[in-house]
C-alpha positions as CSV (number, residue, x, y, z in Angstrom):
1,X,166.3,93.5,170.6
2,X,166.2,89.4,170.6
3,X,168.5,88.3,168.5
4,X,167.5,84.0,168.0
5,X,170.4,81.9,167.8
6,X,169.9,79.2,164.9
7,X,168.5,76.0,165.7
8,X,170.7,73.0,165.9
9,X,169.1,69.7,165.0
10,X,171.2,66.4,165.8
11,X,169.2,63.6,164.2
12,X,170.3,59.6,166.5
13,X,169.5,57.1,163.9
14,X,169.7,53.5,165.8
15,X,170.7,50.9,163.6
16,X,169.9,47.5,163.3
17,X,170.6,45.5,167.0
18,X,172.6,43.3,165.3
19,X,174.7,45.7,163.4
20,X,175.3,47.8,166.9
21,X,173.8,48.7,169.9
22,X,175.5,52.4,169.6
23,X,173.4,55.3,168.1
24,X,175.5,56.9,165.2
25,X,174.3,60.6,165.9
26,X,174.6,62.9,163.1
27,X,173.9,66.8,162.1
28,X,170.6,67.2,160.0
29,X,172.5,69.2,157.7
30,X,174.7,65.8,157.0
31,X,171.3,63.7,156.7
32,X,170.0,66.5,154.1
33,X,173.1,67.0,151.6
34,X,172.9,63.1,151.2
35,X,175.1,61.4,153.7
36,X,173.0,58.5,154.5
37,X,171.7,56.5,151.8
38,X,168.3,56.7,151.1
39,X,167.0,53.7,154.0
40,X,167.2,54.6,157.5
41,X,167.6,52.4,160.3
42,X,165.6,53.1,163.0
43,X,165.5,50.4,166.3
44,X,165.7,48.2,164.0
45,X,162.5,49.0,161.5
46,X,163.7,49.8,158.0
47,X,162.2,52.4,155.9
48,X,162.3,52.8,152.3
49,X,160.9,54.5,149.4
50,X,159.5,51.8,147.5
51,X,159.8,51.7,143.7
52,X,156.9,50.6,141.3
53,X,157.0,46.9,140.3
54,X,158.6,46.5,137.1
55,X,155.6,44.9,134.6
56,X,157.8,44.1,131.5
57,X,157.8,40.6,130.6
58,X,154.5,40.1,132.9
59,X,151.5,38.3,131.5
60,X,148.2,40.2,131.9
61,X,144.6,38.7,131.6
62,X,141.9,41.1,130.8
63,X,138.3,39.9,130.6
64,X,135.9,42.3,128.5
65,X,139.5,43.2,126.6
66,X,137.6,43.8,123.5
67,X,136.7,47.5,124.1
68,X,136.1,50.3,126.4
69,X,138.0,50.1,129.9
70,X,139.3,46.9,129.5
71,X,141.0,47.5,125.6
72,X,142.5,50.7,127.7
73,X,143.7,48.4,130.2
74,X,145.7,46.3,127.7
75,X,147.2,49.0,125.5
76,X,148.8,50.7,129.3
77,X,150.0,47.3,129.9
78,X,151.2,47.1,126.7
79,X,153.5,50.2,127.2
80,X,155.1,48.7,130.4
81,X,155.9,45.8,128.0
82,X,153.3,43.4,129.4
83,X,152.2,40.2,127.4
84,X,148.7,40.6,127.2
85,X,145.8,38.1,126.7
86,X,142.2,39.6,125.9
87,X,138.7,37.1,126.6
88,X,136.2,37.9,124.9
89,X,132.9,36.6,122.8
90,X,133.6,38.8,119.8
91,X,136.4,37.4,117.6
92,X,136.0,40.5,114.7
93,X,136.3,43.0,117.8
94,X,139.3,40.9,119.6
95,X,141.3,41.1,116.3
96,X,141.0,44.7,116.2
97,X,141.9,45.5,119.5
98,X,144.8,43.3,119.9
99,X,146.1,45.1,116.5
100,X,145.6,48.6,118.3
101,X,147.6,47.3,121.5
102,X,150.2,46.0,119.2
103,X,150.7,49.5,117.9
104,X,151.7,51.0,121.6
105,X,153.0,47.5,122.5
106,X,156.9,47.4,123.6
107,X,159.2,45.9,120.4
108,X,159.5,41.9,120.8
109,X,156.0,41.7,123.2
110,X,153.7,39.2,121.5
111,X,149.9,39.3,122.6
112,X,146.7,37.2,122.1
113,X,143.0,36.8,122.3
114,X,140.6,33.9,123.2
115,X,137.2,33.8,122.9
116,X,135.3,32.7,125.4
117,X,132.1,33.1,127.8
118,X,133.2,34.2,131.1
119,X,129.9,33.1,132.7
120,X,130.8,29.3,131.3
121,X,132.5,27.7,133.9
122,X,134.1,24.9,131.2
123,X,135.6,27.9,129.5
124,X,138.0,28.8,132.9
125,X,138.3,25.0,133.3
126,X,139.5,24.6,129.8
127,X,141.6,28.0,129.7
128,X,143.3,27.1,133.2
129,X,144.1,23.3,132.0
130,X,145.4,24.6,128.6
131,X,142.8,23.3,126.5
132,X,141.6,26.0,125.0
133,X,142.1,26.1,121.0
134,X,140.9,29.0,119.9
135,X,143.8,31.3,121.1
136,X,145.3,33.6,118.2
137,X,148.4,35.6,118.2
138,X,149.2,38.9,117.0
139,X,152.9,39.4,116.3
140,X,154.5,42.4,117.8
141,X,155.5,45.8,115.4
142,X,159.2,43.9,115.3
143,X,159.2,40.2,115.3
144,X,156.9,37.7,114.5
145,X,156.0,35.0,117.1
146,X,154.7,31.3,116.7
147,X,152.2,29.8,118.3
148,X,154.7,27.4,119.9
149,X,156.6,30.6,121.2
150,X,154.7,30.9,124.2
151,X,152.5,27.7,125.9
152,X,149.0,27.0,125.4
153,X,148.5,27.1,129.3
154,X,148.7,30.8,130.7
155,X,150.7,31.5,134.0
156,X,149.3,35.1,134.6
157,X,150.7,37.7,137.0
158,X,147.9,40.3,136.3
159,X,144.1,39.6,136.0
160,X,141.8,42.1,135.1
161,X,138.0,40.8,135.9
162,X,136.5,43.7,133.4
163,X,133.6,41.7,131.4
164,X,130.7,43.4,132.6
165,X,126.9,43.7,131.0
166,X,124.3,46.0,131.7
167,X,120.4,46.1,131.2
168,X,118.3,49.5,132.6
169,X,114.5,48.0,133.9
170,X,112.7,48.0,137.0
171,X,113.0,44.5,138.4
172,X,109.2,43.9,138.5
173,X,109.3,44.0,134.6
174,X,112.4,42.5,134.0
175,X,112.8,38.9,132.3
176,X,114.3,36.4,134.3
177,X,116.6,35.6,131.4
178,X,118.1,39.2,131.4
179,X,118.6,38.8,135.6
180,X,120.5,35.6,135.3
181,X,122.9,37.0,132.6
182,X,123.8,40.3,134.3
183,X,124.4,38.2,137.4
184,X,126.5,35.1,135.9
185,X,128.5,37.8,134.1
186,X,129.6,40.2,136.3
187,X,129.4,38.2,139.4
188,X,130.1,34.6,138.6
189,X,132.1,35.6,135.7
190,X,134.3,37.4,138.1
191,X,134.5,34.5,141.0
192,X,135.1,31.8,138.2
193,X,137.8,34.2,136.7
194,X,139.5,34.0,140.3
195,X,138.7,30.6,141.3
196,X,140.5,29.2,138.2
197,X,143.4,31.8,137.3
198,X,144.3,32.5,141.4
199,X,145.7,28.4,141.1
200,X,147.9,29.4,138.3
201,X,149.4,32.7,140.1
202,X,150.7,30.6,143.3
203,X,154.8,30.6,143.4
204,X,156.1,27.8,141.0
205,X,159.3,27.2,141.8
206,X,159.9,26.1,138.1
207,X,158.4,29.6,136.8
208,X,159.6,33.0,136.6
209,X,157.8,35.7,137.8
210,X,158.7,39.3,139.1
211,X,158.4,39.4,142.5
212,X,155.2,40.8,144.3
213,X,153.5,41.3,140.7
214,X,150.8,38.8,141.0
215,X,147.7,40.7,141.6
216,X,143.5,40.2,140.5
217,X,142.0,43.7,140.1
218,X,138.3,42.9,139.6
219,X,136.3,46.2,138.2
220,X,133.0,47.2,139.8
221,X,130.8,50.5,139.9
222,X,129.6,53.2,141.5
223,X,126.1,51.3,141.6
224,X,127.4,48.9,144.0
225,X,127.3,51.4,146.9
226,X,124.7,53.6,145.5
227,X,121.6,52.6,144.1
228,X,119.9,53.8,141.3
229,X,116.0,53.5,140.1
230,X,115.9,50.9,137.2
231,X,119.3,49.1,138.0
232,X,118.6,46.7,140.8
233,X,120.2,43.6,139.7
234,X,123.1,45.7,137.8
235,X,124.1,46.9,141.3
236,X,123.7,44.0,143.0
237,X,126.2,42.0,140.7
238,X,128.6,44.9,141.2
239,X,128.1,44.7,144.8
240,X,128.5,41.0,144.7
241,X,131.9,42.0,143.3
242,X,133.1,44.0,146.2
243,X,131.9,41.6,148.8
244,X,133.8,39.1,147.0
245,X,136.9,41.0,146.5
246,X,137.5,42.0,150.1
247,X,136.7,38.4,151.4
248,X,139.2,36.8,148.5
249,X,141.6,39.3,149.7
250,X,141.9,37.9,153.0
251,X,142.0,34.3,151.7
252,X,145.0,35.1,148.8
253,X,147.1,37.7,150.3
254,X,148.6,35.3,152.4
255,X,149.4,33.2,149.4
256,X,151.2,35.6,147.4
257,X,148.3,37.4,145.4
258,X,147.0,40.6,145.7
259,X,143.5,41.4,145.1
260,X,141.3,44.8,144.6
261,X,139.1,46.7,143.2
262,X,138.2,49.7,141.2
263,X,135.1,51.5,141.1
264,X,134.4,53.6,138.3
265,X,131.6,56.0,138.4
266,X,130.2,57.4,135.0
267,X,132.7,56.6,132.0
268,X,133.1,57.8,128.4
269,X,131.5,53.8,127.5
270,X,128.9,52.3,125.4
271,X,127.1,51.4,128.5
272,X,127.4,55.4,129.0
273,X,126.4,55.8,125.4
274,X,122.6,53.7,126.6
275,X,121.7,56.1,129.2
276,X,118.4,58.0,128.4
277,X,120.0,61.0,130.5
278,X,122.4,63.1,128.8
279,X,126.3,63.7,128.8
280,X,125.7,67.0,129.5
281,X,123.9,67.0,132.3
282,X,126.0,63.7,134.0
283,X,128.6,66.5,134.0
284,X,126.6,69.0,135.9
285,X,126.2,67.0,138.9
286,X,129.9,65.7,138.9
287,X,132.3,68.1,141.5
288,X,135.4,66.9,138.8
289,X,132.7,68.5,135.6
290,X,132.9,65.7,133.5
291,X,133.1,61.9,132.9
292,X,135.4,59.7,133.3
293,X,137.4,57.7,130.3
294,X,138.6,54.3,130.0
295,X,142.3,56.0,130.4
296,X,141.4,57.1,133.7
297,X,140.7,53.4,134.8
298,X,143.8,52.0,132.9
299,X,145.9,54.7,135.1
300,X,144.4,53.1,138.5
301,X,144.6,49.6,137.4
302,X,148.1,50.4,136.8
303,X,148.5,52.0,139.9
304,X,147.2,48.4,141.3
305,X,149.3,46.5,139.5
306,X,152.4,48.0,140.5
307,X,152.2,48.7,144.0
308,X,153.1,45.5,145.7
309,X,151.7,46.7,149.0
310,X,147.9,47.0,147.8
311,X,145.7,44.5,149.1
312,X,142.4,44.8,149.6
313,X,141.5,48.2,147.8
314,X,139.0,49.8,146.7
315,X,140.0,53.0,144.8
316,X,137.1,55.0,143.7
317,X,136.8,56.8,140.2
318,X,133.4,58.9,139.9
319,X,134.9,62.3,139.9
320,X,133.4,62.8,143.6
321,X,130.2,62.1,142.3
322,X,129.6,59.8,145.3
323,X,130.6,62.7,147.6
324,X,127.3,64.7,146.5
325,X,124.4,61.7,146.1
């Protein structure tokens, strides 16, 4: 009867040509019960098991903040112990989500809100410059800040590009005033966002900032790649937005900034709450069997955020709707 003799592995791990030019040979079994640390050497390529970027003590801009995806953005944020800063055109609705993200806020992390028009250019101008006078604080659970606490002028390592606004007609009946909004806010909202708060994430060498953390995630839709009847200039904007992100990507990742995109397919919003079609039959014709929330965006903006490696992607949330259209 064969009788196989067990197997045994030797594992040559070069180091680095300037450490030696010797392999250090060793038995897999060695390797296994932990004695080499956890980088290995190979002809001279290091490999490592990267950790996620640390966000505490990062600021975080969030266009949109106010509700929906981008007030679920800022409360995950908040829980890594980012300081956040919602824009928005709705001072009542600010307040009250900046009061929610206190509540799941990190003790000692202050957070504010400005309103603002993301489709006004001025606005980014004045924002960037620190000449905006409308920001408000919210003080943390713990500790009360000031106004003087932290500067009028942001330095954010996060943007979230998140405004968006959405109007169901064919085109031949649409007014030219709706076409021009929907584009200069989710398009130009999103390139002025960039343009203005990308000059402000270059290394300082007189500011802090974790390393690899600076990163624009601009948020798009399922529209963009697939079309729908009635929604023309909605997925053109979005559309506009990925064109835009892969093209910035190649112009900032050399710089220092990351830049990418999420596209969210149907998703537990008010813009879901407009559609003459029916929750219940969305769900039907999703593979996953129902829609997505605002969490479920947070969790891939995180994701985003906190991998220093992602540039230039495009992470898809529609539940693999877009696998079946």
């Amino acid at each position: 009867m064969f009788s196989a003799k067990p197997l045994s592995l030797r594992l040559v791990c070069y180091h680095h040509p300037l450490l030696t030019s010797k392999p250090n040979p060793t038995t897999t079994r060695k390797l296994i019960n932990g004695g080499f640390p956890s980088r290995l050497l190979c002809n001279g390529a290091s490999l490592t098991t990267a950790s996620p970027l640390s966000l505490k003590g990062t600021n975080v801009v969030i266009t949109g903040g106010s509700s929906g995806i981008g007030r679920a953005i800022a409360i995950e944020f908040a829980r890594q112990g980012s300081y956040c800063t919602l824009i928005g055109r709705n001072e009542d609705r600010l307040k009250s989500a900046l009061h929610e993200i206190c509540d799941h806020s990190m003790s000692n992390v202050p957070h504010r809100y400005v309103v603002g028009d993301v489709r006004d250019r001025s606005f980014w101008d004045a924002l960037s410059s620190g000449n905006i006078k409308s920001t408000r604080f919210i003080e943390s659970p713990v500790e009360t800040f000031l106004a003087d606490d932290i500067p009028e002028r942001l330095y954010p390592n996060v943007l979230i590009n998140n405004a968006g606004v959405t109007h169901s007609s064919l085109l031949l009946r649409e007014h030219p005033s709706i076409i021009e909004s929907v584009i200069e806010t989710n398009l130009m909202g999103t390139i002025w966002g960039c343009k203005y708060m990308a000059k402000l994430m270059l290394p300082k060498p007189t500011t802090r900032r974790v390393p690899n953390s600076r990163c624009i995630i601009n948020i798009s839709s399922l529209l963009a790649t697939h079309g729908g009847k009635g929604c023309s200039v909605y997925s053109a904007s979005k559309a506009g937005v990925l064109g835009f992100t892969r093209a910035l990507s190649a112009e900032l990742g050399p710089l220092g900034v990351r830049i990418n995109a999420i596209v969210p397919g149907y998703t537990n919003t008010a813009m879901l709450d407009g559609l003459s079609i029916t929750t219940e039959t969305i769900e039907k014709s999703i593979p996953a069997s129902r829609v997505g929330t605002p969490e479920d965006i947070a969790h891939a903006a995180m994701f985003l955020a906190q991998n220093g490696y992602a540039n230039n992607c495009i992470v898809n949330l529609d539940g693999g709707l877009s696998a079946v259209m």
